[in-house]
C-alpha positions in Angstrom: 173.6 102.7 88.2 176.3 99.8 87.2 175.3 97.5 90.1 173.8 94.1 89.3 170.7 93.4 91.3 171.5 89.5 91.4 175.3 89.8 92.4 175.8 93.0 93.6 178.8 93.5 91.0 179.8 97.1 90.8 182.7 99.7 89.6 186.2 98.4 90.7 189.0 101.2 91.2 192.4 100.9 90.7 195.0 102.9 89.1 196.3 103.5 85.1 199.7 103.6 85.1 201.3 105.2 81.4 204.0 104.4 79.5 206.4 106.8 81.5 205.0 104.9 84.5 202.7 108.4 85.5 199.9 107.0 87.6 196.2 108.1 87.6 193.4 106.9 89.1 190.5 105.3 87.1 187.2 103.3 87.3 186.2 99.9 85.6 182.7 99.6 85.1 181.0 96.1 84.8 178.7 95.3 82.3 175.1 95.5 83.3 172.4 95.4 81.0 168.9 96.7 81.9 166.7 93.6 81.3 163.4 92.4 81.8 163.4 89.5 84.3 160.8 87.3 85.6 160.2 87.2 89.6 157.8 85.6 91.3 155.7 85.2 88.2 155.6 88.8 87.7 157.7 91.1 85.2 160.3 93.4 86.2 163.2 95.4 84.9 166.4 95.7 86.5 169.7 96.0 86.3 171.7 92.3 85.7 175.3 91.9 84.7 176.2 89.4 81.6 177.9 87.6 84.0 174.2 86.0 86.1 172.5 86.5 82.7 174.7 83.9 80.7 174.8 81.9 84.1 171.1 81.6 83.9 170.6 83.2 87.7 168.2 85.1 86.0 165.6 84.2 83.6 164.2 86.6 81.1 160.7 87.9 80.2 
């Protein structure tokens, strides 16, 4: 589900590494937002991260 429909922006993986440098794997999430969005004069929802929505890619319903 965390995948902007605009920018395509998903999870990133990488690795946490602790304090006694023991390393696990982990997941950042972005931050999408399920909003309303006007396309092609019609209303839709869909998933959009904060990123396009302050950038005004998208424009809101």
């Amino acid at each position: 589900m965390a995948k902007c429909a605009i920018c395509s922006k998903g999870a990133h993986f990488g690795i946490a590494v602790s304090h006694s440098h023991r390393r696990s794997n982990r997941k950042w999430n972005s931050n999408v937002k399920s909003v309303r969005v006007k396309v092609g004069g019609q209303n839709k929802k869909m998933y959009v991260c904060t990123s396009c929505l302050r950038s005004g890619s998208v424009e809101r319903a």
